[in-house]
Structure formats: C-alpha cells, structure tokens
ROSE-4610 file (N, C-alpha, C; in Angstrom, 1 decimal, always signed):
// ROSE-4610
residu = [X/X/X/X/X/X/X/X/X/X/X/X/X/X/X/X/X/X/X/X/X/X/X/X/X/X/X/X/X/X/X/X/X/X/X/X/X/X/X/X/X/X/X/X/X/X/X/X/X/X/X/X/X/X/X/X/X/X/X/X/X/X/X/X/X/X/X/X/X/X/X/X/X/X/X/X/X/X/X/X/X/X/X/X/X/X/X/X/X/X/X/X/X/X/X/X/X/X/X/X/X/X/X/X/X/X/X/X/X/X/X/X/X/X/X/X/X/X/X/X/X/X/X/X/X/X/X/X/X/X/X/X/X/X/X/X/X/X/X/X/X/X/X/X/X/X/X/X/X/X/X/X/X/X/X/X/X/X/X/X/X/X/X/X/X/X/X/X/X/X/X/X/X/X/X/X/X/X/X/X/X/X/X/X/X/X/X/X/X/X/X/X/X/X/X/X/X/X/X/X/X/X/X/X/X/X/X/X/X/X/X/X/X/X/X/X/X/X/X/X/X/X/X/X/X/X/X/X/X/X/X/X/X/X/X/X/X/X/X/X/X/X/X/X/X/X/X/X/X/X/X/X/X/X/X/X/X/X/X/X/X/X/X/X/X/X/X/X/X/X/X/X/X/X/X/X/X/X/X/X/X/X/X/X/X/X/X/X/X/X/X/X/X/X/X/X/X/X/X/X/X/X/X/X/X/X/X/X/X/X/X/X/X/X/X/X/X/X/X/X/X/X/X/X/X/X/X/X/X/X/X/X/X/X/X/X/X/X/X/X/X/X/X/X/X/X/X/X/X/X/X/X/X/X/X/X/X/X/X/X/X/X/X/X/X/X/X/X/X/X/X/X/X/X/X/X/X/X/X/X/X/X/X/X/X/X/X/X/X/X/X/X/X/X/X/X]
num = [1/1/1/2/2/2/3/3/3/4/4/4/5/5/5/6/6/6/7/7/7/8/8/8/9/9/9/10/10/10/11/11/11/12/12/12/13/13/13/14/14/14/15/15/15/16/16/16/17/17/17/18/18/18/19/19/19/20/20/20/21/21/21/22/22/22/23/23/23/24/24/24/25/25/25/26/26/26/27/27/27/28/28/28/29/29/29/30/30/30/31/31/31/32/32/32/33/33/33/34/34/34/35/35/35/36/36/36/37/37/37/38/38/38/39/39/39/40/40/40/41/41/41/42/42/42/43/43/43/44/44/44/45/45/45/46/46/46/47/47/47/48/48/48/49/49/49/50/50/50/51/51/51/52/52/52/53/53/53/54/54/54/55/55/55/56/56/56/57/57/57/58/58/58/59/59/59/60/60/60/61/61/61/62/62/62/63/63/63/64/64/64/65/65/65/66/66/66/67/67/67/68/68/68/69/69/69/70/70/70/71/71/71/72/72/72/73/73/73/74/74/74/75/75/75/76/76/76/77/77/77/78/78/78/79/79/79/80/80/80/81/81/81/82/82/82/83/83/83/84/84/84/85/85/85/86/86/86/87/87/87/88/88/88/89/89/89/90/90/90/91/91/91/92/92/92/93/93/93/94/94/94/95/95/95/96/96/96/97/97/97/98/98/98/99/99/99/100/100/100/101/101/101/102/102/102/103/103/103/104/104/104/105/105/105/106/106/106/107/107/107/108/108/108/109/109/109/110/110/110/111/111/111/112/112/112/113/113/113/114/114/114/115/115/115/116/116/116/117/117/117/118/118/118/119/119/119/120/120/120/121/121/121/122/122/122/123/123/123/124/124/124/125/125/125/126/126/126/127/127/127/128/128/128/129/129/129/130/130/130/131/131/131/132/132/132]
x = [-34.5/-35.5/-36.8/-37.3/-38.5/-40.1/-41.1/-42.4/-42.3/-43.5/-43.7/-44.5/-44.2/-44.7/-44.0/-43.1/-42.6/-41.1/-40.6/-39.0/-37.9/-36.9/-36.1/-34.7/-35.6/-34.9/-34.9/-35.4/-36.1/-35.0/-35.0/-34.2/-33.7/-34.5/-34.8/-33.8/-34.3/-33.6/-32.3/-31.7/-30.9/-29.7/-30.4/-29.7/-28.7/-29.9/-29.9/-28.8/-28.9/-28.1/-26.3/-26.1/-25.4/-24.5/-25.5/-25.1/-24.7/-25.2/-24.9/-23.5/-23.3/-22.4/-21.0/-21.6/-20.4/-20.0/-21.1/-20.3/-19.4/-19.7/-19.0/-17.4/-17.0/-16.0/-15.1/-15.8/-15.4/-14.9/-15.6/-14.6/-13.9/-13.2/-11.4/-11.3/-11.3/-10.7/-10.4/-11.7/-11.8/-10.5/-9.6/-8.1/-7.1/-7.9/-7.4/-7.4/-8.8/-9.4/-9.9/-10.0/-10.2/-9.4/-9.8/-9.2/-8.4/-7.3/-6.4/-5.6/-5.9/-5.6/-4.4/-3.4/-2.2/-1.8/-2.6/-1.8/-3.0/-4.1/-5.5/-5.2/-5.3/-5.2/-5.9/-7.7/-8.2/-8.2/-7.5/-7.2/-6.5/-5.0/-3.8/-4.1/-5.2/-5.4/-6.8/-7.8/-8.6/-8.7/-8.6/-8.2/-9.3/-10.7/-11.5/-10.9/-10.0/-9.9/-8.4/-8.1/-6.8/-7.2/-8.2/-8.4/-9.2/-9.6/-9.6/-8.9/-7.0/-6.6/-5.9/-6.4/-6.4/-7.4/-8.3/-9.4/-10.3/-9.8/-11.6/-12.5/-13.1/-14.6/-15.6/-16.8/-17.6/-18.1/-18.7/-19.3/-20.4/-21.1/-22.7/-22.5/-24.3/-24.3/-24.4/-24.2/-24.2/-22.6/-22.1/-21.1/-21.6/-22.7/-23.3/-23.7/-24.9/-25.4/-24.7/-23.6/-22.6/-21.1/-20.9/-19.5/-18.9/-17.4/-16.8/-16.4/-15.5/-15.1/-13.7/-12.1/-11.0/-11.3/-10.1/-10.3/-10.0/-9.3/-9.8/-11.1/-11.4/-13.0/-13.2/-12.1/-12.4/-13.3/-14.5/-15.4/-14.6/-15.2/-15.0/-16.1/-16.3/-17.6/-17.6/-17.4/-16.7/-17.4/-18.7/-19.6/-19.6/-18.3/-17.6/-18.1/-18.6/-19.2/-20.4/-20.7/-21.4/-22.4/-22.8/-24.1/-24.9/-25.7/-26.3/-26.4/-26.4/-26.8/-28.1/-28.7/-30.2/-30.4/-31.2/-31.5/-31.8/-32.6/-32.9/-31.6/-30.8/-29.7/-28.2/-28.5/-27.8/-27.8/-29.3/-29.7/-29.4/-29.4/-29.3/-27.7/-27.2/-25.5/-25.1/-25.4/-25.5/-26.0/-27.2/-27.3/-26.8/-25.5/-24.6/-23.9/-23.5/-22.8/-23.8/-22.9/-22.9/-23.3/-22.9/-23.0/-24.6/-25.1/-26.2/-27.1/-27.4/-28.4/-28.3/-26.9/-26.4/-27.0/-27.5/-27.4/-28.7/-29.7/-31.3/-32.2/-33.2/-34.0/-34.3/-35.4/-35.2/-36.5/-36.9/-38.3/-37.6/-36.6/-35.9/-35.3/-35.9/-35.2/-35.7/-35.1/-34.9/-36.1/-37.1/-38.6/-39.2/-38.8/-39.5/-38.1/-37.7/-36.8/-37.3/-37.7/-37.9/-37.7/-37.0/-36.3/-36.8/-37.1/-37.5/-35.8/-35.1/-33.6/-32.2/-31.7/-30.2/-29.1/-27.9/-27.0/-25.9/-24.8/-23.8/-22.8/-21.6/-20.3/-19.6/-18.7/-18.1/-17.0/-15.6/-14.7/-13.2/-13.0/-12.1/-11.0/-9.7/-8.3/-7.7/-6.9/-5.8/-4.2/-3.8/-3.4/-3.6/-4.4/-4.8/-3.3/-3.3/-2.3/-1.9/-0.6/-0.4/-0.5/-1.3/-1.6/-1.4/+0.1/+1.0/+0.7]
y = [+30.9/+30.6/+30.2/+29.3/+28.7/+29.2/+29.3/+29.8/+29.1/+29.8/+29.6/+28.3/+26.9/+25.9/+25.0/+25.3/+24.6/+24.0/+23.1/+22.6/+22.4/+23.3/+23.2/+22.1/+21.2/+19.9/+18.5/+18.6/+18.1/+17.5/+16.5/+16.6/+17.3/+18.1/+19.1/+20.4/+20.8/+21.9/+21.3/+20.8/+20.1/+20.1/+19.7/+19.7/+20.8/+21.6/+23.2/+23.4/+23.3/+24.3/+23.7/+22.8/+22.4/+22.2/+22.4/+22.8/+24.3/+25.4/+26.2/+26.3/+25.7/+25.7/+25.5/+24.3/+23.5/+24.9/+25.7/+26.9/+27.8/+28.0/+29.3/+28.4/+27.2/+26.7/+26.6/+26.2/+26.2/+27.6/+28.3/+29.9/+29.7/+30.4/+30.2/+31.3/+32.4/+33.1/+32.4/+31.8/+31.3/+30.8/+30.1/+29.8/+31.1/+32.1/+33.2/+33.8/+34.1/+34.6/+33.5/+32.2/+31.2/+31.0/+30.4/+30.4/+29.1/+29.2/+28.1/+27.3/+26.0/+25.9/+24.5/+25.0/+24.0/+23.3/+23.6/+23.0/+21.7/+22.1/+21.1/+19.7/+18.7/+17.3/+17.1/+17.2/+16.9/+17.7/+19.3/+19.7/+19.2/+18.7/+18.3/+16.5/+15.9/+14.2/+14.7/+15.1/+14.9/+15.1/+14.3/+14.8/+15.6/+15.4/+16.4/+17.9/+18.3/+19.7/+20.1/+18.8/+19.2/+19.4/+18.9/+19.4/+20.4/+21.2/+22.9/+23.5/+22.9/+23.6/+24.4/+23.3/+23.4/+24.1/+24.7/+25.7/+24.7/+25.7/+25.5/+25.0/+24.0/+23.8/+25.0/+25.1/+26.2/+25.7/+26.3/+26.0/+25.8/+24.4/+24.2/+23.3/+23.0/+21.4/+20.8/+21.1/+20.2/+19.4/+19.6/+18.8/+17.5/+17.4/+16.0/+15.7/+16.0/+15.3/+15.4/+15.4/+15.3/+15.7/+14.1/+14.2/+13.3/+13.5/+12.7/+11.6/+10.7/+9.7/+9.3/+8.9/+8.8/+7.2/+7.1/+5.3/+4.4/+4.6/+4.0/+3.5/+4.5/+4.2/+5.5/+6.0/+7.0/+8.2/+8.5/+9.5/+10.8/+12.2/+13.0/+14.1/+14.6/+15.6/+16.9/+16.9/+18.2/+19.3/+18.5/+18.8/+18.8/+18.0/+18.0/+17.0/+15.8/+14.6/+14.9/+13.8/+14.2/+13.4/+12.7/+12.0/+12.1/+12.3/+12.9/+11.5/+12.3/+10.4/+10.6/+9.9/+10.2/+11.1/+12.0/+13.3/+12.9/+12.0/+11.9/+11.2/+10.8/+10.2/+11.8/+12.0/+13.4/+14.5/+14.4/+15.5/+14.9/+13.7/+12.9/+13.2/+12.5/+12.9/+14.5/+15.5/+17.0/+17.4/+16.7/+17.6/+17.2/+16.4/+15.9/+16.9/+18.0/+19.0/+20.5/+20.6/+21.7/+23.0/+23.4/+24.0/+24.1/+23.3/+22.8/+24.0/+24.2/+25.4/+27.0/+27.0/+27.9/+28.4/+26.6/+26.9/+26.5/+26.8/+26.6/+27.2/+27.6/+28.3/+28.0/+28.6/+28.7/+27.7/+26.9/+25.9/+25.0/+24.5/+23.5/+22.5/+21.3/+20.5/+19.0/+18.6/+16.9/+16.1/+16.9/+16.2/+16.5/+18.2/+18.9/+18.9/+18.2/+18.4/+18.9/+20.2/+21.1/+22.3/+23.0/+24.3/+24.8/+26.4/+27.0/+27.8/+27.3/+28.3/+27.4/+27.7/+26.8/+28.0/+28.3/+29.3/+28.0/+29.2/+28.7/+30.1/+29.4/+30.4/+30.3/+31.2/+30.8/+31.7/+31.3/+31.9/+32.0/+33.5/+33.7/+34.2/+34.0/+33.8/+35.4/+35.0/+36.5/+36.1/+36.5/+37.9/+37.3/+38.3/+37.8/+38.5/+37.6/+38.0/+39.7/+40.0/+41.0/+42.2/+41.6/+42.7/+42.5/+42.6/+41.7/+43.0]
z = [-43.1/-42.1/-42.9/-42.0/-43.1/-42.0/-42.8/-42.2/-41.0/-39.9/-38.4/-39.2/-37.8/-38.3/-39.0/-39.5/-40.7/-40.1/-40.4/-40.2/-41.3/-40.9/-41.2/-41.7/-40.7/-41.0/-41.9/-43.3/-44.0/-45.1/-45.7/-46.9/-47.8/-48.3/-49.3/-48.8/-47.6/-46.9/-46.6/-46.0/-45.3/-47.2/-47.6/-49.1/-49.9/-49.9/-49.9/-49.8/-48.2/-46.9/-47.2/-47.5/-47.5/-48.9/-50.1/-51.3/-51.5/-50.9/-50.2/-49.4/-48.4/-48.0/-48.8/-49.5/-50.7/-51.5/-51.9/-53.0/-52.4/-50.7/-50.3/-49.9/-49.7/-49.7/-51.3/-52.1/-53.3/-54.2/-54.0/-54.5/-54.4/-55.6/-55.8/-54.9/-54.0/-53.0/-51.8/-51.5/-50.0/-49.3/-49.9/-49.5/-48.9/-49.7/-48.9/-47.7/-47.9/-46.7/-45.7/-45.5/-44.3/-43.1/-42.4/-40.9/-41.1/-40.9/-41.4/-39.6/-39.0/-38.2/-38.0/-38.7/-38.5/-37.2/-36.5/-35.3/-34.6/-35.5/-34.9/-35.5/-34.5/-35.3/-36.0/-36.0/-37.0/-38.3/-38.3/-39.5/-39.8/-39.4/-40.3/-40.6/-40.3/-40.3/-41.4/-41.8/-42.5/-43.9/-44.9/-46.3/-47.1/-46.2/-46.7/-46.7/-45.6/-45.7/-46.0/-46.2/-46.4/-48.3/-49.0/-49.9/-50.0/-49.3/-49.5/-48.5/-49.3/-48.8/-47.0/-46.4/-45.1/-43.8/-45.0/-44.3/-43.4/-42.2/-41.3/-42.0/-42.0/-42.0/-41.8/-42.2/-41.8/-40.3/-39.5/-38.2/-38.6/-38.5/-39.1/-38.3/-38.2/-38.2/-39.3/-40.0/-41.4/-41.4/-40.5/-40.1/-39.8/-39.2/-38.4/-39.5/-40.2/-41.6/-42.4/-42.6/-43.8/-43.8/-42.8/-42.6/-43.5/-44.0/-44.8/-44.0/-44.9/-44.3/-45.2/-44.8/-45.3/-45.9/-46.4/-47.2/-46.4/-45.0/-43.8/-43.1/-43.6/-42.8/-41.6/-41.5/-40.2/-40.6/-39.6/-39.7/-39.7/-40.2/-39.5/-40.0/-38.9/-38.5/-39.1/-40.5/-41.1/-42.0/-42.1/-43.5/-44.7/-44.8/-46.2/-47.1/-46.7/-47.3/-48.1/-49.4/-49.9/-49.9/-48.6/-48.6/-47.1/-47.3/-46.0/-44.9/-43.7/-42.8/-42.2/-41.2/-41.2/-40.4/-40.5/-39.8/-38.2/-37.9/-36.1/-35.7/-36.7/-35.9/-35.9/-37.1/-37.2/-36.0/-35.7/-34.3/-33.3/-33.1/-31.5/-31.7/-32.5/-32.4/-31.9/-32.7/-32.7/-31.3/-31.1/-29.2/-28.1/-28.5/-27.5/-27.6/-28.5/-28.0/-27.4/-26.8/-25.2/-26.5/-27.7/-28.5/-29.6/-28.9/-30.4/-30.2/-29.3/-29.1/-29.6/-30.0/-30.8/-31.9/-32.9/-34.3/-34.3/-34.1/-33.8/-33.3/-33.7/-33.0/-30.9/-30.3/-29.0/-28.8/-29.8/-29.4/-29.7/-30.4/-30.5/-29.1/-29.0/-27.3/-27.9/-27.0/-26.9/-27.5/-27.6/-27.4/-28.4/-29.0/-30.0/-31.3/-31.9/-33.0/-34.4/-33.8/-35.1/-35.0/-36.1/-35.7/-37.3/-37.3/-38.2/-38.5/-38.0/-38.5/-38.1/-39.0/-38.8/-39.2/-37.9/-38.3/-38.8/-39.7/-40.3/-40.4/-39.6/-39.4/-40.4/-40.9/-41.9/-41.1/-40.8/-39.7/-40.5/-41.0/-41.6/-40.3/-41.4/-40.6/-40.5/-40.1/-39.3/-39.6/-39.6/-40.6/-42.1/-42.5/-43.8/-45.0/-46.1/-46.6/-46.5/-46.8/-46.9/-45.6/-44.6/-43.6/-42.4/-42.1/-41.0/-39.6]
C-alpha cells in the first residue's frame, strides 16, 4: 500500500509488484503446493504456465500489464510476460472485468484511476501431495 494520495499504478510500482510476484512463482516448492487446473483450456494451451509447471497463475492484475504471448502471436492474460503494456490501456482492459473492484482500493472508478492498493492471490491446490 502506498501513502494517502499517492498511486499505485506507476512504472516503478507496477514493476515491483510483479517482480514480486515473479519470485513467489519461481521457488522451487511452488510446483507443489499450487493450484493445478488440468481441465482449463487456457492452462493446458499457454506455454507460459505450462512452464511453471502447470500452476495457476497468481490472481493479479498484473495479468493485464504483463501478459505473455506464444510464437503465434496469441495473447494470454497471465502475468507471466516480461514486458509491461501501457498502464491506461492495461486498466481500461482490466475494468472490463466484473472482478476489478476486488483488487483495488474503494476510490478507484472509471474517471479516478488511482488506487493506493493492489491485491494479489496466490491460490494453492488440493489435495496437496501426500494428504489424500
């Protein structure tokens, strides 16, 4: 959370958050303990996650500002990518979901795009090894 006044939505942060994100995927445990969804098309079609392993993506929006993309060309919304896209186009994308209001503070809307807080899920799986 960044000081009253301040946004969250900046390069710098946005950077962070998502370098951040990049370490808690990269532990060598995480394969373990992640939420593994075989049966979702875009888990079993995107090679972003098929290289960690099959794990869920984290629930961010850093999915919008840093989605991968296959040697096709096809997008996907994963936060896996390593180059950010532009932030007002990131948010206009992002508040098309019914969900955006979730990961943002409560002064964040259509008109004011600035939020002092950004959540990030990280959604581990069941039955975790060993514990049928």
């Amino acid at each position: 959370m960044v000081k009253e006044g301040e946004n969250i939505f900046t390069r710098e942060r946005l950077k962070r958050i998502h370098d951040i994100e990049k370490k808690i995927i990269s532990h060598e445990n995480f394969p373990m303990f992640c939420f593994k969804d075989y049966y979702h098309p875009v888990i079993q079609s995107d090679p972003a996650v098929k290289a960690i392993n099959g794990c869920a993506p984290l629930n961010s929006l850093m999915s919008y500002f840093y989605p991968s993309k296959d040697l096709m060309g096809n997008v996907y919304y994963d936060g896996l990518g390593d180059n950010m896209d532009k932030i007002d186009s990131a948010l206009k994308l992002a508040m098309t979901s019914a969900k955006f209001y979730y990961y943002v503070d409560e002064k964040m809307n259509s008109s004011f795009l600035q939020s002092r807080l950004i959540r990030t899920e990280v959604i581990f799986g069941a039955p975790l090894k060993g514990k049928l």
